[in-house]
C-alpha positions in Angstrom: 24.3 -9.2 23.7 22.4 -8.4 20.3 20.8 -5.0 20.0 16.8 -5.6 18.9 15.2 -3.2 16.9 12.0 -2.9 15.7 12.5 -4.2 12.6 13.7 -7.1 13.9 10.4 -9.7 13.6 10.4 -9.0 9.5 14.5 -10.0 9.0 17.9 -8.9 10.6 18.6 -5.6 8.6 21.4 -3.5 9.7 20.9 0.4 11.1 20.6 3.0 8.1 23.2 4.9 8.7 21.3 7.9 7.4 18.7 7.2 10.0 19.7 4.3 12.5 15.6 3.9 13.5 15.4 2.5 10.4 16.8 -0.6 8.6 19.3 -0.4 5.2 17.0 0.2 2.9 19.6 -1.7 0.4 19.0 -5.0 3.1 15.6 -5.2 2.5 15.6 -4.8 -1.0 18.0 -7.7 -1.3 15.7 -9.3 0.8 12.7 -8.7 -0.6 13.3 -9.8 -4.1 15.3 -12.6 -2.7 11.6 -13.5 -1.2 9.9 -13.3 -4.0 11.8 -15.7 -6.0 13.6 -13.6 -8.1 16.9 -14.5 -9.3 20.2 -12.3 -8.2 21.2 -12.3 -11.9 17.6 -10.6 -12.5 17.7 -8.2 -9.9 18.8 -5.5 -12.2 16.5 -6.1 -14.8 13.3 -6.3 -13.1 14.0 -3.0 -11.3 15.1 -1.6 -14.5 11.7 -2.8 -16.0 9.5 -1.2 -12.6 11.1 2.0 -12.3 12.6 2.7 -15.9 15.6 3.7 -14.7 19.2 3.2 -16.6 21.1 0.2 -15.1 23.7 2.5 -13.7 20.3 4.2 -10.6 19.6 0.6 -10.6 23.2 -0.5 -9.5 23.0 2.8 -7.1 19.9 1.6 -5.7 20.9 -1.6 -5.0 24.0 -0.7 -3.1 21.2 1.4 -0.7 21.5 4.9 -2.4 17.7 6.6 -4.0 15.9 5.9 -1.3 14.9 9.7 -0.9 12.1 9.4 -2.9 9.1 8.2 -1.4 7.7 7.2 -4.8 10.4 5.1 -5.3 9.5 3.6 -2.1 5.5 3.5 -2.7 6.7 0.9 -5.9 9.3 -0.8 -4.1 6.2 -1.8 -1.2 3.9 -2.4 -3.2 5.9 -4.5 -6.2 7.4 -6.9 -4.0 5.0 -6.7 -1.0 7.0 -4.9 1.3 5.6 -3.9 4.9 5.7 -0.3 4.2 7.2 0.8 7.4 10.4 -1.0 6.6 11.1 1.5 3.7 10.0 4.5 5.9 6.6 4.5 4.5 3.4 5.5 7.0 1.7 2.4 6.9 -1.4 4.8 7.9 -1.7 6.5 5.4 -0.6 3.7 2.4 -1.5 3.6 0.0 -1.6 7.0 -0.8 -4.3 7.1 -3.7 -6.7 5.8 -0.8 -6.1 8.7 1.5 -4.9 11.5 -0.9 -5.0 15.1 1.3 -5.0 13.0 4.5 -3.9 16.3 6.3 -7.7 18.2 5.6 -9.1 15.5 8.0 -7.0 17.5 10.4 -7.8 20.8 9.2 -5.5 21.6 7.2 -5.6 23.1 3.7 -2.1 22.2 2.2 -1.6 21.5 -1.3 -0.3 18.2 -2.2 3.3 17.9 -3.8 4.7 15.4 -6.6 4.9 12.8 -3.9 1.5 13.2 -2.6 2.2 14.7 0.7 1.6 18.4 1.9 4.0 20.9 -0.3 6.4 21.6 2.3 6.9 24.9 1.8 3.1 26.0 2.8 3.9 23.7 6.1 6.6 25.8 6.9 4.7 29.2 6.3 2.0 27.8 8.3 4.3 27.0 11.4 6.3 30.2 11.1 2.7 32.2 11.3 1.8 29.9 14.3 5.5 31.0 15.8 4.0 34.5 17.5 4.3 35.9 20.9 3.2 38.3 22.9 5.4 40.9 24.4 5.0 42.4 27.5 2.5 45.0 26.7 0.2 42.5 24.3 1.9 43.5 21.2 2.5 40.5 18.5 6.2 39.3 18.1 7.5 37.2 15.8 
């Protein structure tokens, strides 16, 4: 019996192996610019011309590797109409310029990083102040 995941209503993309909740990011690149018409022998080209990239990150990318950057991700969606959860993208919050410092709504005051989510390093000072217990005569532990 075939395993269905979630994915599984926009194509039939293999596990990440990164991150099995996810599909191959390479799959539904293929897939994707497959869809939109364009032309395997273009493929390199046209994501040459979107991310200005040498051909040689373009080759990587299309064997599934650069995927860690959620920019790259945020171009790939929106270029060739990509449902952004497919590319690990919070379709909540997409696109990004339309809900820049999402994370105030919530009360937070988090600067934003080059990728236009909270700087990750003022999320991790927040959480290790909010990481403090009391001992047994009321004093604050950390």
């Amino acid at each position: 019996m075939r395993k269905s995941f979630w994915w599984s209503t926009y194509g039939s993309f293999h596990p990440w192996k990164p991150c099995p909740t996810r599909p191959d990011p390479g799959e539904v690149l293929l897939f994707y610019l497959e869809r939109r018409g364009i032309e395997p022998a273009e493929y390199v080209s046209y994501l040459m011309d979107l991310f200005h990239l040498q051909k040689s990150m373009i080759y990587n990318i299309l064997r599934g590797e650069g995927f860690d950057m959620i920019t790259r991700s945020r171009q790939l969606v929106q270029a060739l109409k990509i449902p952004p959860p497919l590319l690990g993208i919070d379709a909540m919050y997409y696109p990004i310029e339309r809900h820049a410092y999402w994370w105030r709504n919530c009360g937070f005051s988090f600067n934003a990083d080059a990728q236009g989510y909270p700087l990750m390093s003022e999320v991790v000072a927040y959480l290790r102040n909010q990481r403090t217990k009391n001992d047994d005569e009321g004093r604050i532990r950390v």
